[in-house]
C-alpha positions as CSV (number, residue, x, y, z in Angstrom):
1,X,1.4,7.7,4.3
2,X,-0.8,10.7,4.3
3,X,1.6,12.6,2.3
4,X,2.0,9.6,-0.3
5,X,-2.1,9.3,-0.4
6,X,-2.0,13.1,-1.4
7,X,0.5,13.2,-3.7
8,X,-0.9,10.0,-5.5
9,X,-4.4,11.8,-5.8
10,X,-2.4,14.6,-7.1
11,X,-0.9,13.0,-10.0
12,X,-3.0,13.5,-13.0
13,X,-1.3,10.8,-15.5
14,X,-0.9,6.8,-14.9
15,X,2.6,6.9,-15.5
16,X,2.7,9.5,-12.9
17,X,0.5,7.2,-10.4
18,X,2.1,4.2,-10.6
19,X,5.4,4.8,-8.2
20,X,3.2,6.6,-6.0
21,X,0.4,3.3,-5.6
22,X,3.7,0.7,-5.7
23,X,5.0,3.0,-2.8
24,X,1.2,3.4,-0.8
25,X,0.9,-0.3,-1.1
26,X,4.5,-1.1,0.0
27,X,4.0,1.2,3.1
28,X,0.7,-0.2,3.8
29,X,2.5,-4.1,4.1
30,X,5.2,-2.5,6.3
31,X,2.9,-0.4,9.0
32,X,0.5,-4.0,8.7
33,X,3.6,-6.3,9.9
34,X,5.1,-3.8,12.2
35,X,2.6,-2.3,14.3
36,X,-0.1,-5.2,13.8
37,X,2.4,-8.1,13.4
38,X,0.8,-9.7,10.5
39,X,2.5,-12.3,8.2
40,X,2.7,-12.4,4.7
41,X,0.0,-15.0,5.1
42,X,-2.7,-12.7,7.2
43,X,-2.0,-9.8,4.7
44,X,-3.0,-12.0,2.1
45,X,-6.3,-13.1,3.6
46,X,-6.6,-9.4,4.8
47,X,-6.2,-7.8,1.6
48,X,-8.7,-10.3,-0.5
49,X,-5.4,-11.8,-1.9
50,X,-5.8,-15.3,0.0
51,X,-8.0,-17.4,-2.8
């Protein structure tokens, strides 16, 4: 995760950003449901998505 967060602020052009965010975010749903156990639901409401 740390090395995705630096390599995303790294990256100078959206094209270049844009695997690197898709890939923080992904990692970011997968460390919330394993080591937290959240569902899909309490990620939602977590992240501002749930309205």
């Amino acid at each position: 995760m740390l090395d995705l967060n630096t390599r995303l602020q790294d990256a100078k052009l959206e094209h270049e950003t844009r695997p690197f965010q898709r890939q923080v975010e992904a990692t970011d749903v997968s460390i919330d449901k394993l080591v937290y156990g959240l569902t899909d639901e309490e990620i939602g409401i977590v992240q501002g998505d749930w309205m």
